[in-house]
C-alpha atoms as one frame of an Amber mdcrd trajectory, in Angstrom:
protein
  47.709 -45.755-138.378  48.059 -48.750-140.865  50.635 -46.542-142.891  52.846
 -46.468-139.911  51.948 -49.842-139.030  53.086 -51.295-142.374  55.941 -48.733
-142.810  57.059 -50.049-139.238  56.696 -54.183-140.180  58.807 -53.156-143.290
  61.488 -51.448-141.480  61.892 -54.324-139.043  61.091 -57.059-141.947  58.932
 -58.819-139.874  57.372 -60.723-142.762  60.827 -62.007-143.625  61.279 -62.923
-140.289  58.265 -64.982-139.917  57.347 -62.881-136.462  54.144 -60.630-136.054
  53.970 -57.002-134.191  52.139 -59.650-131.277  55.207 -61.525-130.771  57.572
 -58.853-130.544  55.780 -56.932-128.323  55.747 -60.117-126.091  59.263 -60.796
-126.451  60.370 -57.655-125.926  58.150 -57.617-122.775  59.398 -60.808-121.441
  63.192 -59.843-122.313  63.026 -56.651-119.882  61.558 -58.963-116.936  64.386
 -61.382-117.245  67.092 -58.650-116.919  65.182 -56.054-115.303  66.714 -56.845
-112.033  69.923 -55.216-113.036  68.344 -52.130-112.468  67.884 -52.776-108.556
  71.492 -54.440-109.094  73.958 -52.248-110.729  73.488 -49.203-108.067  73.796
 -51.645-105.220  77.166 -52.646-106.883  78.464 -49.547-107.650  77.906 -47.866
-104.818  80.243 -49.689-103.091  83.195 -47.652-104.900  81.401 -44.458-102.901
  79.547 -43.645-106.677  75.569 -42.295-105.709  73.182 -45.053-106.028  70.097
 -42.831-107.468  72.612 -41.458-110.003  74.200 -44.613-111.300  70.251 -46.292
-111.509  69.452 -42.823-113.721  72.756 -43.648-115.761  71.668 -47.060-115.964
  68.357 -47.102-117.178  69.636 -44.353-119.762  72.172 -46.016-121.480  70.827
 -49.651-121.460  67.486 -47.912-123.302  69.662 -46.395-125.558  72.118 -48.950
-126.370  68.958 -51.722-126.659  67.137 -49.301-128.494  70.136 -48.667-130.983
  70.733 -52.595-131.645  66.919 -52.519-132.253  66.775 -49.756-134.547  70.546
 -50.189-136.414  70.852 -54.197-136.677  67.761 -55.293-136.248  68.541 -58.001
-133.505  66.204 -58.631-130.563  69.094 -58.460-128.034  69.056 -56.464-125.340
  72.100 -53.957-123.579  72.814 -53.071-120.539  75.596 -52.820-117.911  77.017
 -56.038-117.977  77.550 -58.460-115.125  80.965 -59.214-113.952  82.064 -56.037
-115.797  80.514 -53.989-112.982  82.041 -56.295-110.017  85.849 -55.753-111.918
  84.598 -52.147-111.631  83.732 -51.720-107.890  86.138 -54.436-106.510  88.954
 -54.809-108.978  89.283 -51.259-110.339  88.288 -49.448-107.427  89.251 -51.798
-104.701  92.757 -51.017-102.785  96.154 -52.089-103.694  97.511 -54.939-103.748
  94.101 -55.988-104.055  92.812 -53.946-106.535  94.158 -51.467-108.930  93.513
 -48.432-106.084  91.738 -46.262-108.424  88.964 -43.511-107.723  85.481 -43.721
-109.251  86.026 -41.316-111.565  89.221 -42.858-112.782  87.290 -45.668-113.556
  85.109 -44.165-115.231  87.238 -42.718-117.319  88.473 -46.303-117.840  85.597
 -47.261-118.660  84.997 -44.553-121.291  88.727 -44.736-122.886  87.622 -48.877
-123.255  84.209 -47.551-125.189  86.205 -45.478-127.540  88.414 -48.376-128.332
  85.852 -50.484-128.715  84.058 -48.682-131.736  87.439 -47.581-133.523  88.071
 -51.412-133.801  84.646 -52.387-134.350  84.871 -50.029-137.266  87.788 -51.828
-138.901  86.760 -54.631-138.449  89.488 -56.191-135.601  87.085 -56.741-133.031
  86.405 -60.606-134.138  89.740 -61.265-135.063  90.778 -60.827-131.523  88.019
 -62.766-130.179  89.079 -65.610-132.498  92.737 -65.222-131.361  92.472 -66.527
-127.578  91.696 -69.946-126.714  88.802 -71.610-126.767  89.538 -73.260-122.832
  90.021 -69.632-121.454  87.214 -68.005-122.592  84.475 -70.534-121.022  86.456
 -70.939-117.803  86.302 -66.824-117.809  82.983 -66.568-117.872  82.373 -69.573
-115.225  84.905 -67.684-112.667  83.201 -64.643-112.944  79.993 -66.633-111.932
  81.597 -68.144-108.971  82.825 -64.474-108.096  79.427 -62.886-108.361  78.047
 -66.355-106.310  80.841 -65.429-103.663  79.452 -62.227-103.090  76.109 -62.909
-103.318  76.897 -65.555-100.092  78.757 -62.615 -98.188  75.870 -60.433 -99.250
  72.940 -62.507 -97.593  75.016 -63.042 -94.608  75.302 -66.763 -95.356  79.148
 -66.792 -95.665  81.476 -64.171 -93.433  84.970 -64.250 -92.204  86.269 -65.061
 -88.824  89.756 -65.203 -87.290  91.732 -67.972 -87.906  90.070 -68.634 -91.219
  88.878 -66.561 -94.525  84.901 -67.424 -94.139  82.995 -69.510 -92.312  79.463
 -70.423 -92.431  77.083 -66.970 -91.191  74.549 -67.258 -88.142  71.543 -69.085
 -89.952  68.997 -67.764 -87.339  69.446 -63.777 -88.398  66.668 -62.650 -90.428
  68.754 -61.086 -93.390  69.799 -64.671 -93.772  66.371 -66.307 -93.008  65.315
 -63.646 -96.456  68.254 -64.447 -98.202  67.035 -68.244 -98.243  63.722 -68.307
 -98.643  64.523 -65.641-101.880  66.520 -68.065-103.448  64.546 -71.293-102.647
  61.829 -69.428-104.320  64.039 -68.834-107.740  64.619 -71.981-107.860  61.412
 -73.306-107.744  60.402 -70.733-110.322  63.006 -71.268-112.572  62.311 -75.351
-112.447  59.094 -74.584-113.581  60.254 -72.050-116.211  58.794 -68.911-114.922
  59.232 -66.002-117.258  61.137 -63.033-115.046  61.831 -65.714-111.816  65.061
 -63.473-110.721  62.963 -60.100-110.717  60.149 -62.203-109.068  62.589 -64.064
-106.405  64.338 -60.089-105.454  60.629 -59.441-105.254  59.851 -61.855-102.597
  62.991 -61.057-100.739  62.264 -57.426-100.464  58.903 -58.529 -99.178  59.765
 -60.797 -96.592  62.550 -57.846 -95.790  59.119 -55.435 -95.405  57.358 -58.057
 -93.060  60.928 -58.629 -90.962  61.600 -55.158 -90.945  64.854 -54.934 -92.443
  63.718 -52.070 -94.875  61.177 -49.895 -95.025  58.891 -48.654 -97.860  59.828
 -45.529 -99.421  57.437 -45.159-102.377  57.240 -46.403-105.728  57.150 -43.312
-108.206  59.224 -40.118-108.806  59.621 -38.038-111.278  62.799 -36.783-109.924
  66.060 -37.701-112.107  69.327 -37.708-110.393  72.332 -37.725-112.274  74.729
 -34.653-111.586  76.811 -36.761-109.163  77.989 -39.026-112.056  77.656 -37.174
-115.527  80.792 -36.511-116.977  82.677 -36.756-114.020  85.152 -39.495-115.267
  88.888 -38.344-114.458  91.051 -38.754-117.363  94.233 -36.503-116.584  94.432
 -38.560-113.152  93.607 -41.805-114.959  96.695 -41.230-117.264  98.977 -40.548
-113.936  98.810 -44.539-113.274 101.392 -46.313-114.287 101.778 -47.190-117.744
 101.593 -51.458-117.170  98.406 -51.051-114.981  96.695 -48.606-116.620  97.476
 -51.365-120.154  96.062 -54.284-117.722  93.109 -51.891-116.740  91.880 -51.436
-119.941  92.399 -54.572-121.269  90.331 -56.574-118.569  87.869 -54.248-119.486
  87.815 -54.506-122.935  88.171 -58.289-122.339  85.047 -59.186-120.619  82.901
 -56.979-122.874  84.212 -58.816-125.963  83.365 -61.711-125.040  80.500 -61.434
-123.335  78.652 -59.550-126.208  80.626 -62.063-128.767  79.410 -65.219-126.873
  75.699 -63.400-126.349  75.353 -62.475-130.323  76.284 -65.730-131.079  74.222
 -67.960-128.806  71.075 -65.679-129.288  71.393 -65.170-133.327  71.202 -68.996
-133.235  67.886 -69.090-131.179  66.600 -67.168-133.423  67.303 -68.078-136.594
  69.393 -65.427-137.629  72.923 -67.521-138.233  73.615 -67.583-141.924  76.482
 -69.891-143.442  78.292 -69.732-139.774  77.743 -65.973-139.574  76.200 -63.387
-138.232  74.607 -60.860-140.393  75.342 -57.447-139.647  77.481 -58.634-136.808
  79.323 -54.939-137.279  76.149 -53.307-136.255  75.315 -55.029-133.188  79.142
 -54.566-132.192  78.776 -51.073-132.859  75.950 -50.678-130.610  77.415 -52.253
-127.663  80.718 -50.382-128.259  78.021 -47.164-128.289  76.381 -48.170-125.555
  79.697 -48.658-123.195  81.206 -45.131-124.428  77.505 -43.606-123.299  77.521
 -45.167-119.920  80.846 -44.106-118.712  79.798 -40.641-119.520  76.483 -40.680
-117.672  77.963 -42.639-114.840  77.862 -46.540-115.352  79.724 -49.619-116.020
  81.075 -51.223-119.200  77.355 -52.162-121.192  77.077 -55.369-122.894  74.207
 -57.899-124.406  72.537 -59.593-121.964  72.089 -63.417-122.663  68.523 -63.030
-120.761  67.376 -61.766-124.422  66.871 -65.546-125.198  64.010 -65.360-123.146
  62.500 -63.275-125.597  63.320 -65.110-128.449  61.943 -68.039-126.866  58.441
 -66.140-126.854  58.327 -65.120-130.406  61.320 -62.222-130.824  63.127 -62.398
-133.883  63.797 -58.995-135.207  64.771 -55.519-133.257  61.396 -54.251-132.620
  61.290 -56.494-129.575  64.830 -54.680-128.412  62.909 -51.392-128.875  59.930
 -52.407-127.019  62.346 -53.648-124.481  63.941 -50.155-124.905  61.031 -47.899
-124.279  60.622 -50.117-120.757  64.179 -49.273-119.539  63.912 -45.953-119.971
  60.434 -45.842-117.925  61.909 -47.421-115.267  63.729 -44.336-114.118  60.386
 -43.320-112.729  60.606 -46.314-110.085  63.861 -44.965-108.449  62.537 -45.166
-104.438  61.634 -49.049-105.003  65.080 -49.376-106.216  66.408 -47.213-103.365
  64.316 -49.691-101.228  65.155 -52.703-102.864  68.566 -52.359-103.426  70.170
 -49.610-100.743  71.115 -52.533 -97.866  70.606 -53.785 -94.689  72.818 -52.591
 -91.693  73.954 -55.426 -89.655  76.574 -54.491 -86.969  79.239 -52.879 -88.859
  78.536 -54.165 -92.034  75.442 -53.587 -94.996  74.467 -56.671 -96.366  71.942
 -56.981 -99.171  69.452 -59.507 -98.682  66.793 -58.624-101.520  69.798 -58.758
-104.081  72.180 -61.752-102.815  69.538 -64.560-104.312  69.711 -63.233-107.774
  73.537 -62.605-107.453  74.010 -66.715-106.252  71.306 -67.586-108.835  73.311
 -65.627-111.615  76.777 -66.413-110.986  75.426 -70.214-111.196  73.907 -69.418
-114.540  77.404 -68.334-116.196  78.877 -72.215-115.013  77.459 -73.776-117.869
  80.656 -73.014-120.613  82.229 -75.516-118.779  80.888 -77.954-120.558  82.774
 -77.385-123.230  86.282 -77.781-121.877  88.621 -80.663-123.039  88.754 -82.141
-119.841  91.260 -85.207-121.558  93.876 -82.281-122.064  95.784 -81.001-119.063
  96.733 -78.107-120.807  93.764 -77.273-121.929  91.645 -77.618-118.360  94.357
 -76.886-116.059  94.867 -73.064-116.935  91.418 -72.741-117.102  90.542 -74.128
-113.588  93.124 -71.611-112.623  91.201 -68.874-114.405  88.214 -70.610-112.341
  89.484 -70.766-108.745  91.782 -67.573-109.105  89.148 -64.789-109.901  86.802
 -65.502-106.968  89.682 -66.725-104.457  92.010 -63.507-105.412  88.739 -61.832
-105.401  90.264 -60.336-108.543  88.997 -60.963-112.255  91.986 -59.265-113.885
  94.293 -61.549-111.832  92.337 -64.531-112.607  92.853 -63.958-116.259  96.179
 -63.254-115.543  96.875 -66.670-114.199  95.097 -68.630-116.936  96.889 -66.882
-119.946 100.605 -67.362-118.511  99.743 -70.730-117.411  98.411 -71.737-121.088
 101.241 -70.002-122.848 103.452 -72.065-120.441 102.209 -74.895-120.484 101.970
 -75.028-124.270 105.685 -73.977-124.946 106.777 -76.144-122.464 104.737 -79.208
-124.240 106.381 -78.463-127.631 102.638 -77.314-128.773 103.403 -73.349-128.897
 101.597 -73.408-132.301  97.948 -73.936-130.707  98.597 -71.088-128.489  97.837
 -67.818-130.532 100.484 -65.060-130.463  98.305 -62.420-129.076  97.955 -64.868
-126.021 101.450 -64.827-125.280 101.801 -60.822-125.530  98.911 -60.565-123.591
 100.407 -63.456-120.512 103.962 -61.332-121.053 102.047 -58.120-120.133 100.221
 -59.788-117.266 103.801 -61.134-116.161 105.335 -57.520-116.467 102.392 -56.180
-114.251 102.789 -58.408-111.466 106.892 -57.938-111.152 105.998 -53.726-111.139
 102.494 -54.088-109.380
């Protein structure tokens, strides 16, 4: 037992790292709490594109343990993967949702999407092109990206707990306070926030907790058990559609798999970045074995499409583990192993996550608080925006406003790239604006005249 102890400490160079097989463990522990309510999440999402919620929580669980457990094992980071945020609401409402909306695809097209973007993903992490295209588009855009998907994933986390919903004459109005999906909705969120004031390790899981409780006592669901060793995952394994992916026209399948392959680089870019620092790991401005944890993610993504989930990506909720004591990947294996035994805890999450009938509509009380409390989270890159430069700010409040009021991340993007490429020609400053920004706003141009 000490061989393999020792042999195990070496592997992971936990010496080197200053960290202890104590710390890890607890990091690793307290990592999977703070993201562990994707897994009550991601079906709920998906499922809204007609995909089966018990398979897409199998394909979850499997490919964010394998994708966390590869980072662990093959760079040695304590970051954890899974299906990323954002990613999965482009999936069910942008990919899937109807035209004009949306880009009218099936499921399974999407998928296939989803896998195509995985493939490119580790041919270009291979040579080495992934960072060079992160580098390549503006500074401005990429924080006011990740803030609009927030307010987009806020939006529907409003409309989910009934606390926003339409009416004629206007798009939303304020929802009837006294119903008790709303009445849960609150009091879930009230009590994030007073967890996360006080810093509480795992406060989202905890406040989707309390929600689902106070749903029990209301009687808005209804316990179904909390273990089964029953896997379901038929309805999504390799059922992506690639020949009637390729049928789409050329320009949107392009903008397809580019929005895709957008908001995974940059949210596992920005994640690696922000978490190496934490802990330590930044060396001379770099990353070591950057190409590694890019790998895995790319790995990870490819997976999930063929078992039957969304684009996977580092989860920035890995700092919590850091923050207990995680510096090297044995916490991402530990965190690993506890993904993959969550499959056995599929009727909570068919509890927890399956919905609330109200009239004609299913909201989602037990998720909408850690959807609000989320999107709120992904606000704070706006602090870095050169708010004394109009054409710096200005396409990226359009990026801001347009994803969540064209309920449409790819058109969002869309607005903030021509707008910057536009706005910097028209200025005389076309050298600050990177080429690859301008091919991508003249795609994004061609799409809309066609779409």
């Amino acid at each position: 037992m000490t061989t393999l102890m020792n042999r195990i400490a070496q592997f992971f160079k936990l010496q080197e790292h200053g960290t202890t097989f104590q710390r890890e463990i607890l990091g690793g522990v307290t990592t999977f709490l703070a993201m562990s309510y994707i897994i009550f999440v991601q079906p709920g999402v998906l499922s809204v594109s007609g995909m089966n919620f018990q398979s897409v929580l199998t394909a979850t669980c499997l490919a964010a343990a394998a994708a966390t457990i590869l980072m662990g094992l093959a760079a040695n980071y304590p970051v954890a993967l899974a299906p990323g945020m954002g990613e999965n609401f482009f999936f069910a409402y942008t990919l899937c949702g109807a035209i004009p909306l949306g880009f009218g695809l099936s499921w399974q097209q999407a998928l296939a999407a989803v896998f195509l973007a995985g493939v490119f993903f580790i041919a270009i992490t291979l040579t080495g092109l992934r960072a060079q295209i992160v580098n390549s588009i503006p500074n401005s855009l990429k924080c006011s990206i990740a803030a609009g998907i927030g307010l987009f994933i806020t939006f529907i986390g409003l409309e989910y707990g009934g606390l926003v919903t339409s009416a004629p004459g206007t798009l939303v109005r304020m929802g009837d306070l006294r119903q008790p999906v709303v009445i849960a909705t609150v009091a879930g969120l009230l009590f994030i926030v007073v967890l996360l004031s006080f810093r509480v390790r795992g406060a989202i899981l905890m406040g989707i907790l309390a929600s689902t409780t106070i749903c029990l006592l209301l009687g808005l669901v209804h316990y179904q058990g909390l273990f089964s060793m029953q896997l379901h995952l038929a309805p999504t394994f390799w059922k992506f559609d690639l020949a009637g992916l390729l049928m789409v026209p050329p320009v949107r399948l392009g903008a397809a798999i580019f929005v895709l392959f957008y908001l995974a680089l940059f949210d596992t870019v920005g994640t690696l970045v922000g978490v190496g620092q934490q802990a330590g790991l930044v060396r001379d401005g770099k990353l070591p074995r950057v190409d590694r944890a890019l790998f895995a993610d790319a790995v990870g993504t490819t997976v999930g499409a063929a078992l039957g989930t969304s684009t996977i990506t580092c989860y920035i909720e890995s700092a919590a583990g850091v923050s207990d004591g995680a510096r090297t990947g044995l916490a991402s294996v530990v965190t690993g192993v506890l993904l993959a035994a969550s499959l056995f805890f599929s009727p909570l999450a068919a509890m927890i996550g399956g919905g609330v009938k109200v009239g004609e509509s299913t909201l989602y009380p037990t998720l909408a608080p850690a959807l609000i409390v989320v999107g709120s989270m992904m606000l704070r890159p706006l602090r870095e925006l050169q708010w004394d430069d109009p054409t710096e700010y200005l396409p990226a409040f359009l990026v801001l406003v347009g994803i969540p009021l064209t309920f449409s991340i790819a058109d969002g993007i869309a607005f903030g790239l021509i707008s910057y490429s536009i706005a910097k020609l028209a200025t005389g400053r076309w050298r600050e604006c990177p080429t690859l920004t301008y091919i991508f706003a003249a795609l994004f141009v061609v799409q809309f005249m066609i779409h």
